[in-house]
N, C-alpha and C positions, 0 to 999 in steps of 0.2 A: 743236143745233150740235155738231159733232167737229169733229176733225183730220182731212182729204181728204187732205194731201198733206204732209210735213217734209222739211225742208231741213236739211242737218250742213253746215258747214264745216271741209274737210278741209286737212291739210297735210304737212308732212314731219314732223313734231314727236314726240316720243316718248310725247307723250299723246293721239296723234290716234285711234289705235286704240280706246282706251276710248271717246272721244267717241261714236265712228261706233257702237261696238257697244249705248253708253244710249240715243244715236239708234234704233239697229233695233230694240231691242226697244219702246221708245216707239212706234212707227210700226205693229210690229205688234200690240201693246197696243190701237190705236185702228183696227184695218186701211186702215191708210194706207200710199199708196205713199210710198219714202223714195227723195229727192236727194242725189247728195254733187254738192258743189261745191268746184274748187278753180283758181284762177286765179296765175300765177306768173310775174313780169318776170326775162327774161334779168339775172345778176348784173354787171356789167360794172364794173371796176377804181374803186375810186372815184374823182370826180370826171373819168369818162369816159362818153363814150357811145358808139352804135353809132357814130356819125359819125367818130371819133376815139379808135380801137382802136388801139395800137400792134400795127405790124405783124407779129411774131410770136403776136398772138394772133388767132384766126381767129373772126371774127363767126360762123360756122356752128357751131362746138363751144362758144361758149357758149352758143346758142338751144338746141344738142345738149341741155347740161346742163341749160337751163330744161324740156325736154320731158323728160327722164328725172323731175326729181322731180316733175312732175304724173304720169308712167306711175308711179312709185312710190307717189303719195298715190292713183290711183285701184288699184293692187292691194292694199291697206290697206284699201278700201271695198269692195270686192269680195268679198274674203275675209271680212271682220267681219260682213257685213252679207249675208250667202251664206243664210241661213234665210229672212230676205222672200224673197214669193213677188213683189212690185213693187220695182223700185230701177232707177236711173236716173243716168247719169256725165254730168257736165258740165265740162268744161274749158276753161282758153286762158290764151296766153300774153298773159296783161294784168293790168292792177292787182289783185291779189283783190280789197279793198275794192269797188270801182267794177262788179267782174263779179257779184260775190256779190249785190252790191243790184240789178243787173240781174236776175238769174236770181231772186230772191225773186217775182217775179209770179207762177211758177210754183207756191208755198209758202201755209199758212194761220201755219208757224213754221218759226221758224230758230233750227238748236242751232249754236252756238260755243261755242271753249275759253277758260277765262280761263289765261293763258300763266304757264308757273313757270320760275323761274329754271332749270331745267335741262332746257326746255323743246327749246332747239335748231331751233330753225324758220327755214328760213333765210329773209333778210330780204325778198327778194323774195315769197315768198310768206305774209307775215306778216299778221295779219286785227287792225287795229283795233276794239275791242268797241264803241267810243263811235261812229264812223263808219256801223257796221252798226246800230248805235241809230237815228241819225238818216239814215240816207237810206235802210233797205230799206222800210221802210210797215209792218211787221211787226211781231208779237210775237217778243221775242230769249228763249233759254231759255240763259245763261249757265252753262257745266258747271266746276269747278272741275278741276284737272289731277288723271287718274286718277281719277278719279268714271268707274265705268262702268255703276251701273246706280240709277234714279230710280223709287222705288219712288211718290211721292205720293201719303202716306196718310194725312200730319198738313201739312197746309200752313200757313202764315204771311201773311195778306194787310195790307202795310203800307200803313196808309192815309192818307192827303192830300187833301183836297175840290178835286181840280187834273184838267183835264183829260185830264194824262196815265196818271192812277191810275185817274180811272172807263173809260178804257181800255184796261188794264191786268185791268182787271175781266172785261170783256165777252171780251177776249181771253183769258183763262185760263178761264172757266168749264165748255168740257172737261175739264180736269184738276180743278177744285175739285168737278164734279159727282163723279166719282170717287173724292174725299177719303174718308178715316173722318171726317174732323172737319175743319176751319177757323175758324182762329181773326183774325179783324180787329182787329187791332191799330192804335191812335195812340200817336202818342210828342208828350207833351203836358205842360205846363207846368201849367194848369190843367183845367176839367172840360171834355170831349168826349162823355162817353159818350151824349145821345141822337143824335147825329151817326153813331156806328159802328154802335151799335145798330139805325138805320135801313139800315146797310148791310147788318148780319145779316139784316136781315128780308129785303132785297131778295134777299137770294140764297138765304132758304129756299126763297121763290119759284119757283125756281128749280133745286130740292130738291138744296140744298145744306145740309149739317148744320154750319151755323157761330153763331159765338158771339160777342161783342164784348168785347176787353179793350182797357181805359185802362191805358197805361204813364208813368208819370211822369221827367218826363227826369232822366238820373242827371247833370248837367252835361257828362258827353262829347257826343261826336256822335250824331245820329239813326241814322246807321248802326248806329254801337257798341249805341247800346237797341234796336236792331232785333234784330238777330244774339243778343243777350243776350236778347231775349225769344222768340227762334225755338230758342237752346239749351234753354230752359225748356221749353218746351211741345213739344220733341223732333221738332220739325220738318224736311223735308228737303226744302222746298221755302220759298222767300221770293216773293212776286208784287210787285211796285210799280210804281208809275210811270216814268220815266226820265226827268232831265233839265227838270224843272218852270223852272231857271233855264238860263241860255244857257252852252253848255257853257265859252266864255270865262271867264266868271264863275266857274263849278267849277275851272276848270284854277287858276286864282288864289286864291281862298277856299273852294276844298274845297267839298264836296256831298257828299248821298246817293249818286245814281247812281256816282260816280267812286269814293267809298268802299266801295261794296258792290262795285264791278268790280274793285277791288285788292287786294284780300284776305275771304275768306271761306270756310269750309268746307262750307257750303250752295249750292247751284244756288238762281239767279233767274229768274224772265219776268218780264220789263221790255217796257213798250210806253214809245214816245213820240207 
């Protein structure tokens, strides 16, 4: 199994650039062709819509302005991503979320950025990470802002006996065959380890050079001992699952998924 095909989501943003360029070199890494995708809703006055423009402002120049920043985010992809010899534009003016996860058929992954405060993207074309979680079908490869290039050669596989995680597995296995090392991590209260262990083996199998460590939870969150044991073992890359509980649930009492997509200095693949 490889990468045939990646997907970046692209946008106006001041860390789009980087993305697109960890993208290409990923893409070329595995000789896959690389997509940029970016999809953008006309901004229209708040609490306005096309139907009900005030008349000095002209529904044509702001579609104007919706089409300028997609011709902007595709000369960004263009440019960055100028050394593949495969690359591929897709655009339109519509939801990004909703177009993005359409066009993932096309895709075996999908890079997006996780957004920084001085990120500047404007809203219309703004890409929810949890949305793209749950509705492309894909493995997500979450880049942190200005992260441009994903070397994957000490990985961190956080692991959960959930269905999201064992495919999480299956879908990372390009990149972890790749690895110098990987290391399977639980974040556990009590003993696990021939549970991880059994996952070690399954991905020697699979001739992957990985190893199973038991982390004992420090009382924070499972995020926090994740990232705390992805700094130890000098990791630049984190794999898990996404979203084991309903992202409802997260948005109120917090989660893995939602804490690792809010802050972190390591890049994830997340499957749901």
């Amino acid at each position: 199994m490889s990468y045939a095909s990646l997907m970046v989501a692209v946008d106006d943003g001041r860390h789009a650039a980087a993305r697109v360029r960890l993208a290409a070199e990923l893409a070329h890494r595995f000789g896959a062709r690389l997509i940029g995708v970016a999809g953008g809703l006309p901004e229209y006055p708040q609490g306005l819509g096309e139907s009900i423009v005030p008349a000095d402002m002209a529904i044509e120049e702001i579609r104007q302005a919706a089409l300028d920043r997609l011709r902007g985010a595709e000369q960004v992809f263009r440019e960055t991503s100028c050394l593949n010899d495969r690359v591929a534009w897709r655009s339109d003016l519509a939801a990004p979320v909703p177009f993005l996860n359409q066009q993932s058929r096309a895709a075996d992954l999908i890079v997006v950025g996780r957004s920084a405060d001085d990120e500047d993207v404007s809203p219309g074309m703004a890409v929810d990470l949890g949305d793209v979680l749950m509705g492309s079908g894909r493995p997500v490869l979450v880049v942190p802002p200005g992260v441009e290039h994903l070397k994957t050669r000490r990985i961190v596989l956080g692991w959960k006996n959930t269905l999201q995680t064992r495919r999480a597995v299956s879908d990372a296995l390009p990149l972890l065959r790749r690895a110098e090392t990987v290391q399977v991590v639980r974040i556990a209260d009590g003993e696990a380890r021939s549970e991880i262990e059994d996952v070690a083996a399954y991905l020697t199998l699979h001739d992957v050079n990985a190893t199973a460590q038991v982390v004992t939870s420090s009382g924070w969150t499972v995020a926090h001992d994740l990232r705390t044991a992805a700094s130890a073992f000098d990791a630049d890359l984190i794999v898990t699952g996404a979203y084991g509980y309903s992202r409802l649930r997260e948005w109120f009492f917090g989660g893995v998924t939602r804490d690792l997509l809010s802050k972190g200095a390591v890049a994830c693949l997340m499957s749901h």
